[in-house]
C-alpha positions as CSV (number, residue, x, y, z in Angstrom):
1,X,125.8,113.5,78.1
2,X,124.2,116.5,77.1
3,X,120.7,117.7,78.7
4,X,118.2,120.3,77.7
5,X,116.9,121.7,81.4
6,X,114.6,125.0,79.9
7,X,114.3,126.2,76.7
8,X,118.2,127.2,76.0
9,X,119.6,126.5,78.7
10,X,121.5,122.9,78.6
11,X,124.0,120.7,80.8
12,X,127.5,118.8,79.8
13,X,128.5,116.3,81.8
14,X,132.0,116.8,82.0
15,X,134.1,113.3,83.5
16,X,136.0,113.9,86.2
17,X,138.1,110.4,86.3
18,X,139.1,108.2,89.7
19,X,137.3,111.2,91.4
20,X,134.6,110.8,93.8
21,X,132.3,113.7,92.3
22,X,132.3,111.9,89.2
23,X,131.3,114.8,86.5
24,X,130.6,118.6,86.8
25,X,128.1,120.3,85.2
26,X,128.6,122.5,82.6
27,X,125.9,124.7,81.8
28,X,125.1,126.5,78.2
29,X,123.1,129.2,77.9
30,X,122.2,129.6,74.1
31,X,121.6,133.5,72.6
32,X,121.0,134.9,69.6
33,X,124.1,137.0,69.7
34,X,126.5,135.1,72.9
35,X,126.4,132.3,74.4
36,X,127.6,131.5,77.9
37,X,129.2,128.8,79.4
38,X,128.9,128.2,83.3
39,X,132.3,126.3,84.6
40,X,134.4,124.0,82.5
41,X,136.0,121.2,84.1
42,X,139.9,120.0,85.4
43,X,142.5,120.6,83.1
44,X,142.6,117.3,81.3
45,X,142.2,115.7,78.3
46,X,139.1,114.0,79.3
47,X,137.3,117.2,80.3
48,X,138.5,118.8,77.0
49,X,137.4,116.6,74.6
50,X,133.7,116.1,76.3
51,X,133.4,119.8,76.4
52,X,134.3,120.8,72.7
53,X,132.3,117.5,71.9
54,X,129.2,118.6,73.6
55,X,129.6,122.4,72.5
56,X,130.2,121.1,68.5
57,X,126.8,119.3,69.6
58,X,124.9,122.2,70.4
59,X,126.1,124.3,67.9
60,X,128.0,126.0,69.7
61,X,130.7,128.5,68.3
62,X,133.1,129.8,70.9
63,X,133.8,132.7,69.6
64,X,130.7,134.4,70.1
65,X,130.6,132.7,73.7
66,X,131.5,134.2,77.1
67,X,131.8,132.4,80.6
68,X,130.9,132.3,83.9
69,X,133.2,130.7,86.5
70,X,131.7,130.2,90.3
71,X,134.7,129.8,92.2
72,X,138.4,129.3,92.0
73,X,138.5,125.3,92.4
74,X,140.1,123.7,89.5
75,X,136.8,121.3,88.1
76,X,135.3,124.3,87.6
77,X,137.8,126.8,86.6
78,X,140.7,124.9,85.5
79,X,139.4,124.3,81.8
80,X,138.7,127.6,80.8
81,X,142.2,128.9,79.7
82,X,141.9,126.2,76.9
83,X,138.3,127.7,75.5
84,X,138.5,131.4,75.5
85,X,138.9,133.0,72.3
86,X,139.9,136.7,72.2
87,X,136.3,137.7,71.8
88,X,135.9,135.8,75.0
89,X,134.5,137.4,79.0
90,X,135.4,135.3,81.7
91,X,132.8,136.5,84.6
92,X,134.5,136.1,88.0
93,X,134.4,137.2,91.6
94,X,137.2,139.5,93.1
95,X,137.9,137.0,96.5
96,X,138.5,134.2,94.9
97,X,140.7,136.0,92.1
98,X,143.3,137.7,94.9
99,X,143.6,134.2,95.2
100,X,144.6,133.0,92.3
101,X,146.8,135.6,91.8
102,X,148.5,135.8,95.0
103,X,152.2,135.0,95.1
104,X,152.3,132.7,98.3
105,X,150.8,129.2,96.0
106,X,150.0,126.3,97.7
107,X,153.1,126.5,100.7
108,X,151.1,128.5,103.6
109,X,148.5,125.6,103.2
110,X,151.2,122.8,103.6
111,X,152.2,124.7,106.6
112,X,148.7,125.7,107.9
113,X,148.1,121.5,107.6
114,X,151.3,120.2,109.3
115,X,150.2,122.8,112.1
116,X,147.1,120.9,112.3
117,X,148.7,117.6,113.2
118,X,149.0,116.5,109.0
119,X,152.0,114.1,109.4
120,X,155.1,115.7,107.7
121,X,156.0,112.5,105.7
122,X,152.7,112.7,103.8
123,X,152.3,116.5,103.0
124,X,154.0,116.7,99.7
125,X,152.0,113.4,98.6
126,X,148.8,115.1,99.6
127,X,149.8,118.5,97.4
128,X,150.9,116.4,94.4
129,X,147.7,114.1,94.7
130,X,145.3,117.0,94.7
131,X,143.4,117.7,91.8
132,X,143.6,121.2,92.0
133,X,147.2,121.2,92.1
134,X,147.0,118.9,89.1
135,X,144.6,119.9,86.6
136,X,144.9,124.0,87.0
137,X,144.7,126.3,84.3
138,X,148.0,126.6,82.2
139,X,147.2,130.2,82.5
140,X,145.1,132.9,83.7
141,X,143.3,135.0,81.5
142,X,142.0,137.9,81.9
143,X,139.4,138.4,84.1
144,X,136.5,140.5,84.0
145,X,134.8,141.2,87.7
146,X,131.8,141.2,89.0
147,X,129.7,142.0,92.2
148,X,126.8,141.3,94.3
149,X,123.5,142.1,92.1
150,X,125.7,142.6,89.0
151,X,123.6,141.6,85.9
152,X,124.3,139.1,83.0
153,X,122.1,139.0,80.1
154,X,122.1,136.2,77.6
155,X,119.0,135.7,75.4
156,X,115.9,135.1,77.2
157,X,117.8,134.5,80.6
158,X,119.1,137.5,83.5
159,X,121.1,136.1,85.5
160,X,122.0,138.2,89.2
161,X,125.0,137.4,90.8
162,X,124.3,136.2,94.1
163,X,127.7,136.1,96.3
164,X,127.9,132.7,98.4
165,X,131.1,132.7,100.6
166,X,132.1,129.3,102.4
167,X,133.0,126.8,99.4
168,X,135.3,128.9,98.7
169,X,136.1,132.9,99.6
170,X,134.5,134.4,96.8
171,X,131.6,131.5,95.4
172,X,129.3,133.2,93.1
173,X,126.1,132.0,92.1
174,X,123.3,132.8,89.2
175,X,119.6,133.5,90.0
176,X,117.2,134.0,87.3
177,X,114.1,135.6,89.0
178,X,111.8,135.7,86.4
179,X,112.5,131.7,85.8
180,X,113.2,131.1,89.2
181,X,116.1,129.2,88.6
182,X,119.8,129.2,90.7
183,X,122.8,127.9,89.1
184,X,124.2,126.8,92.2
185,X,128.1,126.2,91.3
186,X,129.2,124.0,94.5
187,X,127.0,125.6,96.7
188,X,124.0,123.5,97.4
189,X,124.9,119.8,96.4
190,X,122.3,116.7,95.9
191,X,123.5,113.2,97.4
192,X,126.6,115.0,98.6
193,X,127.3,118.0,100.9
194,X,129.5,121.1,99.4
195,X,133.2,120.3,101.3
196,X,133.8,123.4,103.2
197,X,138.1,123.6,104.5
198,X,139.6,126.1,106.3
199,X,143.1,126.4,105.8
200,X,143.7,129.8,107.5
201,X,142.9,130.8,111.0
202,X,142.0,134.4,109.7
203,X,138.9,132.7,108.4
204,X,135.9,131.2,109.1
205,X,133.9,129.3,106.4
206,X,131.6,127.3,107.6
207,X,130.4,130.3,109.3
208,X,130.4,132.2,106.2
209,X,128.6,129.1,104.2
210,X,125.8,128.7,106.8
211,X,125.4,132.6,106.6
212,X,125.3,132.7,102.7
213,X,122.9,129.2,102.7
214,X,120.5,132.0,104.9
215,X,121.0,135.0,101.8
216,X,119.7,132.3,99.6
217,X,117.1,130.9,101.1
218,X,115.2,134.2,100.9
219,X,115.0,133.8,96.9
220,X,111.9,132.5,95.1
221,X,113.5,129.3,93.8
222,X,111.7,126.0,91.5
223,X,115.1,124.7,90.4
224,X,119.1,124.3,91.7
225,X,121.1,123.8,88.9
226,X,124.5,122.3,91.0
227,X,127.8,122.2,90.0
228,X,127.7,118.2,90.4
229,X,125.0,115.4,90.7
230,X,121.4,115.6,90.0
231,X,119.4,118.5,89.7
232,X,117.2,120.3,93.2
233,X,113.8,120.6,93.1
234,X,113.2,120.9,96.8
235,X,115.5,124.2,97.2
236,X,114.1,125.1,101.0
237,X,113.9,121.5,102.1
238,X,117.9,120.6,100.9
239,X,119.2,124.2,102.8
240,X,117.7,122.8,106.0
241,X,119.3,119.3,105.5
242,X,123.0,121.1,104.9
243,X,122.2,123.2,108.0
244,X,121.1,120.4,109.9
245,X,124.3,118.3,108.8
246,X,127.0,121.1,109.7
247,X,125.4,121.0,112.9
248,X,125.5,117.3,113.1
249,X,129.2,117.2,112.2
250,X,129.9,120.1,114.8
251,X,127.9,118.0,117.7
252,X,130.3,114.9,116.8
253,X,133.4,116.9,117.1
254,X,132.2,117.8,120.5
255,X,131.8,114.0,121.6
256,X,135.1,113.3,120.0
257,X,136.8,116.3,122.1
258,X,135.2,114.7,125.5
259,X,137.8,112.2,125.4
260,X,140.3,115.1,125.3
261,X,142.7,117.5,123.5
262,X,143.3,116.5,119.8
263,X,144.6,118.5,116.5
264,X,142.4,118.3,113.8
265,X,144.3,115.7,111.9
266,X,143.0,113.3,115.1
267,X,139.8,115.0,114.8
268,X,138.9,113.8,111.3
269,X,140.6,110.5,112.0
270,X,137.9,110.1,114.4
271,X,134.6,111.6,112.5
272,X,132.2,109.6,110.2
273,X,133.4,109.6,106.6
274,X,131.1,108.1,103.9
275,X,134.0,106.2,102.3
276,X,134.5,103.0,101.0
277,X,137.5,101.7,103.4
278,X,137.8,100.0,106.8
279,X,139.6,102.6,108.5
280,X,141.4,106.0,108.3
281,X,144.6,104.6,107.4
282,X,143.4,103.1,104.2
283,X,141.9,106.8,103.7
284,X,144.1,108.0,100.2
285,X,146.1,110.7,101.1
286,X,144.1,113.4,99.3
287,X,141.0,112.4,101.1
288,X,142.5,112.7,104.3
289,X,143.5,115.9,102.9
290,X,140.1,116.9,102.1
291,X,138.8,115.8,105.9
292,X,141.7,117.7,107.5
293,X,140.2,120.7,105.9
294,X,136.6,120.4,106.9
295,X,137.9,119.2,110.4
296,X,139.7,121.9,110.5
297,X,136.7,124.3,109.8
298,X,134.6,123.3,112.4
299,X,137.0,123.1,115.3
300,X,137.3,127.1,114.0
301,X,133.5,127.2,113.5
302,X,133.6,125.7,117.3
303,X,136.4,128.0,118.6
304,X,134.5,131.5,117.0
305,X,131.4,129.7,118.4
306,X,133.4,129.5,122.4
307,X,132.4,126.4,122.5
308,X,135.9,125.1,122.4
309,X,139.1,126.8,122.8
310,X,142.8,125.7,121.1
311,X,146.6,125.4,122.9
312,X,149.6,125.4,121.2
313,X,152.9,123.4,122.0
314,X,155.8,124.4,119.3
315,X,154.0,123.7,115.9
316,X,151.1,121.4,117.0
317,X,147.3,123.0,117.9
318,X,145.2,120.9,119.6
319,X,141.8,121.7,120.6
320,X,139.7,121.2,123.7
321,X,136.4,122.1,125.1
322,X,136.2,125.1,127.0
């Protein structure tokens, strides 16, 4: 599906298969001289082919076409390394590239989760059943970096970065003032709320998204152009509900952790989940994953807060109100 939002600027619906997001939006800016391309898709065949099937579309010719990556996850980034051309940018933030490029991979998360109460027996099925771990990028080109305020220029549009931390360490969005329009990556989400995880206790994200949700909110906005879903139209009226929900979901942890000490792995077991099963042991193991990871950021978001502190006994933390 291909969409013409302003005058061009367009969206591909890229499918994201047996995955509860469903698509991502790709976004193509059209200009005389390059074109951009904001996010890609997983590394699949499926994503592939309805991207160079939308571009060929539009008109599209990649070699006089640049791109613009949000963050590190693979739906957005894991694509790209099968489109560049050697005439190619690939716009990126430095955070989320230190990641990419560290050496430690995926093992201090496994860790970091089994620490958290993630039963051992199910670890390596959660890693192999993650799409990121899946569908990343075969390779990673090179990347060129940019900043806070940092300006891209593509036909009619400027686009300012806007940094976002919380979705991930480095999230990036576009803002085009003069249009007053925010290509929102992951950051602000219709129908669904961005997943914030915490896999580190160095960090606090959920902190970081609420913060970043505030830098936004102070931009003259008409239109969210989101990484997945519908399109925003009500920009101030959608910050207060994902404000009002990370409350909500902070609140609940806090009645769960009145019946006493639990690691987040019990935690999520015990919050709300808007999933189609009867209980969390028909959860599939990368959605319990997924919960772990949000749990686990706001028990920290709590613990930073001092409104609950943690214990440790040999490789299990538990949490408890202070």
């Amino acid at each position: 599906m291909i969409e013409e939002i302003l005058p061009d600027l367009f969206r591909i619906e890229i499918p994201m298969p047996k995955n509860p997001l469903k698509y991502l939006n790709s976004y193509v800016v059209k200009g005389e001289e390059r074109n951009l391309i904001v996010d890609t898709g997983l590394n699949r065949k499926e994503c592939h082919e309805a991207m160079l099937a939308g571009l060929e579309e539009l008109g599209v010719d990649l070699n006089r076409t640049n791109f613009f990556i949000t963050h590190l996850h693979a739906d957005h980034f894991g694509l790209v390394a099968k489109l560049v051309t050697e005439h190619s940018r690939i716009f990126f933030n430095r955070p989320d590239q230190e990641i990419i490029e560290s050496r430690d991979g995926w093992d201090p998360m496994v860790d970091y989760a089994g620490l958290h109460g993630f039963p051992e027996d199910q670890l390596r099925a959660a890693l192999e059943a993650h799409p990121g771990y899946r569908f990343h990028s075969d390779w990673i080109p090179t990347l060129s970096i940019l900043n806070d305020d940092d300006v891209i220029e593509v036909g009619r549009y400027h686009f300012r970065c806007v940094m976002t931390p919380g979705h991930s360490r480095g999230h990036t969005c576009l803002y085009e003032p003069d249009k007053k329009v925010l290509l929102a990556g992951d950051h602000i989400l219709i129908d669904i709320t961005p997943n914030i995880q915490c896999w580190s206790d160095a960090e606090n994200p959920l902190q970081n998204y609420l913060d970043s949700l505030d830098k936004v909110s102070h931009l003259d906005v008409d239109l969210v152009l989101p990484g997945h879903r519908r399109l925003v139209t009500d920009f101030q009226g959608r910050i207060q509900e994902l404000k009002t929900h990370h409350r909500t979901r902070a609140d609940e942890i806090l009645v769960i952790l009145r019946q006493g000490p639990r690691n987040a792995y019990q935690v999520a077991s015990e919050m709300t989940w808007d999933i189609n099963v009867k209980s969390w042991e028909e959860f599939p193991v990368s959605q319990k994953w997924f919960a772990t990871g949000e749990a686990i950021a706001h028990l920290r978001y709590l613990e930073e807060g001092s409104e609950i502190g943690r214990q440790q006994n040999g490789n299990l933390v538990t949490f408890l109100l202070n």
